[in-house]
C-alpha positions as CSV (number, residue, x, y, z in Angstrom):
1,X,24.7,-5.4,19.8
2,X,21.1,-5.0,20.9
3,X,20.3,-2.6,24.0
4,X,17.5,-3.7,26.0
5,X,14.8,-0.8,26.0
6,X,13.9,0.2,29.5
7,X,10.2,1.0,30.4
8,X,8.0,-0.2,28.0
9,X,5.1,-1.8,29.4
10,X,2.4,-4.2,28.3
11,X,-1.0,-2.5,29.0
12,X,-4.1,-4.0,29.6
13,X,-5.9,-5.7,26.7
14,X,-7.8,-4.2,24.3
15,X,-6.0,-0.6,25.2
16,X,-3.0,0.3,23.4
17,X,-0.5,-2.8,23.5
18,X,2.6,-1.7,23.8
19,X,3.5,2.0,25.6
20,X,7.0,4.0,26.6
21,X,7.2,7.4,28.0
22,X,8.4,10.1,25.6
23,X,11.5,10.4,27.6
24,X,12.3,6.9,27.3
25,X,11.6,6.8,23.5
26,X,13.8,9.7,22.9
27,X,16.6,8.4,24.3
28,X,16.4,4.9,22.6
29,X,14.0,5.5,19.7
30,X,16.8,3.9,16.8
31,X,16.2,0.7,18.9
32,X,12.5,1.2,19.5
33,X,12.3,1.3,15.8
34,X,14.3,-1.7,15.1
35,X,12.2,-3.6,17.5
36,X,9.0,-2.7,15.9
37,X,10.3,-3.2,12.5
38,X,11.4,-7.2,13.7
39,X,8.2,-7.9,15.7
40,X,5.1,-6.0,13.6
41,X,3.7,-4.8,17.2
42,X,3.2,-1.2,17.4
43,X,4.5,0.7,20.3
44,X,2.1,3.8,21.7
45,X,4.3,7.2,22.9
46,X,2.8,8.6,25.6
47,X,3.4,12.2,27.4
48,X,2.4,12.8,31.2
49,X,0.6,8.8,30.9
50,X,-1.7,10.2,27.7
51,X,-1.0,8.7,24.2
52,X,0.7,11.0,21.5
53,X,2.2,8.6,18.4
54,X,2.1,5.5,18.1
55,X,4.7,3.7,16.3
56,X,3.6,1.5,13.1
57,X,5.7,-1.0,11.2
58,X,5.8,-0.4,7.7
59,X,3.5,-2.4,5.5
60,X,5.2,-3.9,2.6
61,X,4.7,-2.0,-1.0
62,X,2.5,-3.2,-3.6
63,X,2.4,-2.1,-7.2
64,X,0.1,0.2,-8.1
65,X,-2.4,-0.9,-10.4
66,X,-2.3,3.1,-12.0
67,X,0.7,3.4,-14.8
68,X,2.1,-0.6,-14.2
69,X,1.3,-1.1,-17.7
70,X,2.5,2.2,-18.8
71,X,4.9,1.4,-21.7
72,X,3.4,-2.1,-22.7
73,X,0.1,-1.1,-24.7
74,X,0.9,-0.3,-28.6
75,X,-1.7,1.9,-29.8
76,X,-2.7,0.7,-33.5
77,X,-5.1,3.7,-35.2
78,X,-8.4,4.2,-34.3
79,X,-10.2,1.4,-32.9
80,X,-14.1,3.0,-33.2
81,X,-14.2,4.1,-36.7
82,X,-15.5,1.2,-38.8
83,X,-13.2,-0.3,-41.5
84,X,-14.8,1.1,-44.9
85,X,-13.0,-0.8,-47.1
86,X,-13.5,-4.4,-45.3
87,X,-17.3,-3.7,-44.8
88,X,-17.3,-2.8,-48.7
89,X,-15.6,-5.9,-50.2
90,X,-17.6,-8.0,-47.7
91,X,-20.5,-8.0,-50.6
92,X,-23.2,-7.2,-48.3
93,X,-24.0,-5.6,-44.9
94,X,-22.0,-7.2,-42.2
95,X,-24.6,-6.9,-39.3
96,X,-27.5,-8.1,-41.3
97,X,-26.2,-11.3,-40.7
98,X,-24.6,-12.5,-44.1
99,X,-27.9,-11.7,-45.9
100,X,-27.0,-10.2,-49.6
């Protein structure tokens, strides 16, 4: 059952959106929460009418592009040294472009 959350007030635009007092947000912040979760529009807590938190809807996760991978990549020797024995049987000098 949904309790209707008592004081928060629209402000003017361009301000903060949404506000509720700090005593207000105490006593129903599991609700607040809920609310913000549903409808993505933050909610500003303010003390004595000045902003102190404002409340945020969690952004869904993404994968990381660091260590996705980790566990897929087979290493297979050492890719920099050259390989003696095909540039030896290859009759001739691989990078002078087939020239014996």
């Amino acid at each position: 059952m949904k309790r209707k959350i008592g004081r928060v007030s629209e402000s003017h635009p361009g301000a903060y959106g949404k506000t509720v007092q700090a005593s207000v947000f105490k006593a129903t912040c599991l609700d607040l929460m809920d609310e913000v979760a549903e409808s993505r529009v933050p909610v500003v807590v303010t003390k004595h009418g000045r902003p102190v938190v404002k409340v945020v809807p969690v952004d869904e996760v993404s994968v990381s592009p660091v260590g996705f991978l980790r566990g897929s990549i087979v290493r297979q020797g050492d890719v920099v040294l050259p390989d003696h024995e095909a540039w030896l049987s290859s009759g001739g000098d691989p990078l002078d472009g087939g020239a014996k």
